[in-house]
Structure formats: C-alpha cells, structure tokens
N, C-alpha and C positions, 0 to 999 in steps of 0.2 A: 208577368210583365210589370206589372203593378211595385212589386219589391223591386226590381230589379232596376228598373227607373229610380227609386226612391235611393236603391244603395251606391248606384252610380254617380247621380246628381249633389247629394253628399260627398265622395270621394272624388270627383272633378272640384268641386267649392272650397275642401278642406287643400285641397293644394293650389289650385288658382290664388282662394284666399293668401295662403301662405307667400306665393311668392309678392302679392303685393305689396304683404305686410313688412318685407322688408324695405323695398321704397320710400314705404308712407314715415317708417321708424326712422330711417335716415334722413331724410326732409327735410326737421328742422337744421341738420350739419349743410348739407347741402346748401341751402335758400341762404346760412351766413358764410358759404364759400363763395356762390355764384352770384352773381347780380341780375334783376330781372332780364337785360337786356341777353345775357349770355344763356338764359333760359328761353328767350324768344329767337335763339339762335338754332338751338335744337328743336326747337317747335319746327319751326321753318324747316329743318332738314326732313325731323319724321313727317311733315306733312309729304314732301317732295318725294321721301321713299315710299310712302303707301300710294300714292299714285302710278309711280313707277312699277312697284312689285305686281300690279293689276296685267301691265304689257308681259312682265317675265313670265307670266305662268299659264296667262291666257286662261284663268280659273277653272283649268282644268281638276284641280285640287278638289272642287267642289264635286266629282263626279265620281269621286274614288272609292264613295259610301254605295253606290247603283248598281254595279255588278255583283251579278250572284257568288262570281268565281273570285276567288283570289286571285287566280293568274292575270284574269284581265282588270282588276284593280292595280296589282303593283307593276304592270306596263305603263296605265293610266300614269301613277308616279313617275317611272323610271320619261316616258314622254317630257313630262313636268322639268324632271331638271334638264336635262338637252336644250328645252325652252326656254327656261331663267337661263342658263348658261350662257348658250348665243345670244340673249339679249345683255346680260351684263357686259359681257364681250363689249358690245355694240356701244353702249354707253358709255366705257373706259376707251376706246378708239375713239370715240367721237371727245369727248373731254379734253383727251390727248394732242388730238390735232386740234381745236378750240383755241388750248394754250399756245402753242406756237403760232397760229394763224387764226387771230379773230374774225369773225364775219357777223352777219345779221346785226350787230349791235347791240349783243347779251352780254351781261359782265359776269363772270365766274365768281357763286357764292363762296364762303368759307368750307372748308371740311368737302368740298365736292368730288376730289380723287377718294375718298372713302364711301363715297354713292355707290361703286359698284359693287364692289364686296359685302354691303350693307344692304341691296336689292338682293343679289344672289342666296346668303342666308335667312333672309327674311322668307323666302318663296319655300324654300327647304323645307324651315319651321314651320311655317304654315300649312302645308301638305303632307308633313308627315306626323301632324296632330289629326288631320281627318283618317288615315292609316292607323295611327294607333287608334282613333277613336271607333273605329270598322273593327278591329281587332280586340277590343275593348279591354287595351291596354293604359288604363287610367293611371295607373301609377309609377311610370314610365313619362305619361305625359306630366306628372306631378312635380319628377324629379327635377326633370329636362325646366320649365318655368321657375322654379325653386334655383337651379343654376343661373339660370340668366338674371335673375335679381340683383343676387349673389355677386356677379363676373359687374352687371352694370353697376351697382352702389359701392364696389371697390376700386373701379378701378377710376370713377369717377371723382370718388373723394381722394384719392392718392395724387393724380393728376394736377388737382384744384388748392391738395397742401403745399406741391411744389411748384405752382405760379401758374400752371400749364392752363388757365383758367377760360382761355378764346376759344379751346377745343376739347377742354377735358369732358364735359357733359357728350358730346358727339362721340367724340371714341371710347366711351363706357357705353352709349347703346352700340355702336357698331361690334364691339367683344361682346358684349351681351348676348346679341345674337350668334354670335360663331360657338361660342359656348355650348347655349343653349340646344342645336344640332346636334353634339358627341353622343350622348347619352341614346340618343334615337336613332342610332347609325346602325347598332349592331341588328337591332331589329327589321329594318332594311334588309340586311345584308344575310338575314336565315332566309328571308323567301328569293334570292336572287336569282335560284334556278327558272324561276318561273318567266326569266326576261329572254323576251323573242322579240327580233325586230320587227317580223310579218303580223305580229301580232300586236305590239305595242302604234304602228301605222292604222291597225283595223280597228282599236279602239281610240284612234288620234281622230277617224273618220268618224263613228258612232256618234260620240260626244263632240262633235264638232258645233253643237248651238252652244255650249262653253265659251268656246272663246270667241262664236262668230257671234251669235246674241246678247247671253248673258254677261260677255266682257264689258262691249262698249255701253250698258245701261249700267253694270257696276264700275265701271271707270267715272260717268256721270254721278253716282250717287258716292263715288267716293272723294272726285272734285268738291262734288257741295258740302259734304261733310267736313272738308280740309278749307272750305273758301273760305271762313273767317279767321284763319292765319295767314293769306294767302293776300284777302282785302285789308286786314287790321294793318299789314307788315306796308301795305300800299300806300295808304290814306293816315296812320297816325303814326307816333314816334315810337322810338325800340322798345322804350318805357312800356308802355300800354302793350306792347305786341308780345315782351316776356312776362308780364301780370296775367293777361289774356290766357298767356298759352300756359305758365302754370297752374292757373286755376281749373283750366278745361282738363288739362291732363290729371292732376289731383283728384277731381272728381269721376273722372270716367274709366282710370287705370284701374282703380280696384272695385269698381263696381263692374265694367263693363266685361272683365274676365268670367265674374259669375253669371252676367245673362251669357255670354259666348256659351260658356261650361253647359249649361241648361237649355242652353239652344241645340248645341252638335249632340246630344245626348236626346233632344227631342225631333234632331233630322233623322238619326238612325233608328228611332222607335217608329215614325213616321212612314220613313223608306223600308220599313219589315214589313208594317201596316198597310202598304200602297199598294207592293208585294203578294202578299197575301189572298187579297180578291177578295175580303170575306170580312173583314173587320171593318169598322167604321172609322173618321176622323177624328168626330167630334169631341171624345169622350178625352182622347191623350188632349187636346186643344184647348177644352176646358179645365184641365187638372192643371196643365202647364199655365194658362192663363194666371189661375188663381196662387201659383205660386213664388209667380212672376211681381205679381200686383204684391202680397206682402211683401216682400224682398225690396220693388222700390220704395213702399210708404215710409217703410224701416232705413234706408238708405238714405233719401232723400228730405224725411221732413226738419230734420234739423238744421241741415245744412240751409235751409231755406229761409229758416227764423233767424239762424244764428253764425252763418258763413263769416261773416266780417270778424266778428269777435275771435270765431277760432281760427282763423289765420292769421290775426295779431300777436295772439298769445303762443300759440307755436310755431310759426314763419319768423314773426318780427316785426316792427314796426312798416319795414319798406316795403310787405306784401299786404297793409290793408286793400288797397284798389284791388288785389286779387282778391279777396274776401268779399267784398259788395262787387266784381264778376257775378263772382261763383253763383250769391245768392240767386240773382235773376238766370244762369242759365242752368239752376240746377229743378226748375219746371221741367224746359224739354227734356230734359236730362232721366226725369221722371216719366214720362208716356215713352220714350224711347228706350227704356231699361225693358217695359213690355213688351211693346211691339215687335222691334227688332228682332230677337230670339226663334219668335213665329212666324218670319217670312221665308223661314226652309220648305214652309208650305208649297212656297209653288213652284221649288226646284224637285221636291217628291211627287206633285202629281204633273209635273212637267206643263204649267200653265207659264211658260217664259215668256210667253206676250204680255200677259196680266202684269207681270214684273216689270220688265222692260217699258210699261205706259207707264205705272207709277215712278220709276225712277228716272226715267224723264223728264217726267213734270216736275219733279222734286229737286230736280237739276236746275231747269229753265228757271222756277220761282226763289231759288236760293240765291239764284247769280242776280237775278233781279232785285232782292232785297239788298244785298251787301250790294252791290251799284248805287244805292243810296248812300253808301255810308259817308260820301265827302260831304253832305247836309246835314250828319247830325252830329251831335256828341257820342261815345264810346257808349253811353248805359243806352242811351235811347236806341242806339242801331242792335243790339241786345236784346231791349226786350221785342223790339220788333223781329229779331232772330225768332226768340222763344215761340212768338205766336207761329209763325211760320212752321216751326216745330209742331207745333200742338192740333192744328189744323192738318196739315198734310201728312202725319203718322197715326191721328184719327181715319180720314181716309184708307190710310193703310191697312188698319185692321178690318174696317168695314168689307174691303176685296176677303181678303184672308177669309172672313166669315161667308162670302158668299160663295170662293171655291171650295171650299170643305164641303156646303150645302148640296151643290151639284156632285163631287164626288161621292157621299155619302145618297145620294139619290139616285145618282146608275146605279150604285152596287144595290138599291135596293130590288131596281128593274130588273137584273140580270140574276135575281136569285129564284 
C-alpha cells in the first residue's frame, strides 16, 4: 500500500504539475494582453460557476469512490449527469427569459449565456476524475488536465491578439473545460453496460446525505471560499478586484491541483482502509500530513518574502498590487495547502455532521469578516482574511485528529 501511494501521488503531481505549468509559462503574454480589470471579469464568472456546479451535481461525485461494486458506482455517475443536465437546462431557461423580461432587479453579467455549458462540463469533469480516480486511471486523468491548459491558454491568447479582449479569458476557460471531458468519455463508455435505471434511483436513495447534507455545507464552504471576489467585486474598483483575483488564482491554480491530487489519492487509500475493518487511520494521516506540510513550506515560503518583486518582473509593472496581495494571502494559502486534502476524512468514516458544523461556522465567520470590508483598505481586510484562515483550518485539523482517534478506538474494541 505504502508504494503504491507513493507511485500514484507522484504520477497525479507529475501531470497536475504539468498541466499548470502551462498557464503559469503563459502568464506573462497573458497579463500584457488582458488588463487587470478583464481578469477580475473571469474571476467573477469562475467564482459564480463553482457555486453553481455544487446545485448541478448535488455532490454526488463525491460518493463514487464508496461502493464496492462498480456497477453501482458508475450509475452513481450516470445519476450525476441527468442532475448537472436538468440543472443547466434550468439555468439557460431562466437566463433566457431574464433577457427578454427582467424582474427582481438583477442586471445580467458579461459572458452569462456561456454559464450554462460551463456549469454542465465543469460537473462532468469533476466526477469523472473521482471515476478514473476509483479505477486508478491516473494517466488518463493526466492527459484530460494537460488538454484543458492547452484548449484554455490558446484559445485565450488568440482571442486577446484579435481584440476579442471583454470575453477572450471566459471563453478559453469555458473550452477548456469542454475539452478537457473527450479524452474521459471513452472510459465512461466501456462500463456503460452496467447502467440500470432501478438501479441508478437505489443508489440516488443510498447516497442521498450527498446532496441532502453534505451539499448545502459544501455550497457554504464554497460561498466563503469565493466571498472575497464576490465582497472585493462589491465594495472596491475593477482594479483591485482583477489584482485580487489574479494573484489568488496564480497562487492556488498550481498549488492547489497537487494538494487535490494527494488528497483523492488519500480518500481512496482511506475508503479501502475504512472498508476493511482491520486497519487503522492514523498511520496513512500521518505520512499524508507530513507530506502535505513539505510541499507547502516549499510552495509557499518564497512567495511570502518575495511575491511583489516576482510579479513585477514577470507580470509587469501593472501587476505589483498583485504581488504584495499575494504575499499576505499566501499564509492561509499555506495551513490550507494541509488541511484541506485531509478532510475526506469525514466523508470515509461518514462523520457528515462533524463537517457540516465546521463548515458552517466557516461560512458564518467568513461572511462576517468580508461584511467589514467597506471599513477598511484592501491589505487590511486581507490580512484579517488570513487570520481567519489560520484560526478556523486549525480548528479543522483538531476535529480530523479527533475522528481518526474514535475510529481507530472502536476498531480496537471490536477486535
């Protein structure tokens, strides 16, 4: 088990890495096409879509690694799209009639007829990395990431040479993602015998704290995550809100792919572990911990001394403010590179209450902090971000460490 982790979390990293490395290389053509402002444009849509993609799939996704059977994992899926479906449906209907007949007093952002199609393959992609990850088809999920880089960095610099400059960033991640799907279709499509309506309903029911529990605490923890494009875009100018949202993406795009990578690769070790009856938690929780913690020392401590400097010299002049961002929220950025990874803890020993209160709370005290922010300046509401960070993802590990303890303590009673 021991290798086996080691040659997988490797071969997740070496292609995650990869596909971010082309972003990061593109960057500096990018940041002298786009203007920050036109970067806080796309911020503002990707926040909107990962809110969104939460209702499409009713996080079923996350349930696809639980069953013993295959048949009733790729129903679990086959469930999944039907759900993003009719939900995207829903979205582009509603949109549709919006425009011809406003109501409520909402004004339609840029790029919003492209929210549908950009929910619907976002949820695909999503679920069908837990799939291959169940199947432990890492190289498949390498390719597919590597594509979508690829589909987003061209077509967004081609767009941005020929003026198309208000929506070329949007519609390279929206191909991106459509992309990104082909390659993971055909693998879908070898288990497809196994799809039964009667059957795909009886694991709609099983898994049904997915989307009745763990949705609306992950829809909370992924508002909070997304508030500070949501408050910055509210309370300050475009300026600030495309600085903001490049620095956060810069930093967290190629880091946060390798804690992903390390995490779904420590739910499935986790979920065999839980499985089993016989093994303990502690020992995978600790080896992941500490591989988690080099990874951010190494990620993060430069950035932290020296952000500003190196987003001048390769951004440009007009991204230092992103640069002295970065620095202060590349803290949280660091206990969160940990933490996060290892809260599939309590989707494998099925502690969804334990989740559900912390990400609550995480919710409430996030929206409380950015609610401050017409009192302060731009760093100060930052670093008061950070702390907030660092405080309530401490918290977080403290639970994690105490359900392991109780799990690992019945299994010792029952032996």
């Amino acid at each position: 088990m021991k290798s086996d982790f080691l040659r997988n979390s490797l071969l997740l990293i070496s292609g995650t890495s990869m596909a971010q490395f082309i972003p990061i290389v593109f960057s500096p053509i990018l940041t002298r096409i786009y203007s920050p402002s036109e970067f806080g444009n796309l911020g503002l849509f990707i926040a909107i879509n990962a809110v969104l993609c939460i209702f499409s799939t009713g996080l079923y996704e996350m349930a696809i690694l639980n069953p013993k059977e295959d048949s009733n994992a790729i129903n679990i899926y086959s469930l999944l799209i039907l759900c993003s479906f009719c939900f995207s449906s829903l979205i582009f209907l509603f949109i549709l009639l919006y425009s011809y007949f406003p109501f409520l007093g909402l004004r339609l952002f840029e790029n919003i007829f492209l929210l549908p199609i950009s929910i619907f393959f976002t949820g695909i992609f999503q679920a069908l990395g837990y799939w291959l990850t169940r199947k432990k088809q890492f190289n498949v999920i390498n390719y597919s990431k590597v594509s979508q880089s690829l589909a987003l960095v061209a077509i967004s610099i081609l767009l941005g040479s020929f003026g198309f400059k208000k929506n070329g960033l949007v519609i390279g991640f929206v191909i991106g993602n459509v992309v990104a799907v082909w390659p993971l279709i055909n693998t879908f499509i070898s288990f497809s015998s196994y799809l039964n309506w009667e059957n795909m309903l009886s694991v709609g029911k099983k898994y049904i704290d997915y989307p009745k529990i763990v949705m609306p605490t992950s829809l909370m923890n992924t508002l909070a995550s997304q508030a500070p494009v949501f408050f910055i875009s509210k309370y300050y100018n475009s300026q600030i809100v495309g600085s903001y949202s490049f620095a956060n993406r810069t930093l967290t795009a190629p880091t946060s792919v390798i804690s992903v990578a390390i995490g779904q690769i420590y739910f499935s070790n986790v979920s065999e572990i839980s499985n089993s009856e016989t093994l303990n938690l502690f020992p995978a929780f600790l080896k992941t911990t500490k591989i988690l913690l080099l990874c951010s020392f190494a990620l993060f401590t430069p950035i932290f001394f020296f952000g500003a400097e190196i987003f001048t010299v390769i951004f440009g002049k007009d991204w230092v403010s992103a640069g002295e961002y970065v620095e202060i929220i590349s803290i949280g950025a660091f206990i969160k590179f940990i933490v996060s990874p290892l809260s599939t803890i309590f989707l494998a020993t099925n502690n969804l209450k334990t989740l559900a209160g912390w990400q609550t709370s995480y919710f409430i005290v996030s929206i409380i902090v950015f609610s401050c922010g017409i009192f302060f300046s731009i760093k100060c509401l930052l670093w008061l971000y950070v702390a907030h960070e660092v405080i309530l993802y401490s918290i977080y590990f403290v639970l994690m460490l105490k359900v392991i303890k109780v799990f690992d303590s019945n299994l010792k009673k029952n032996e």
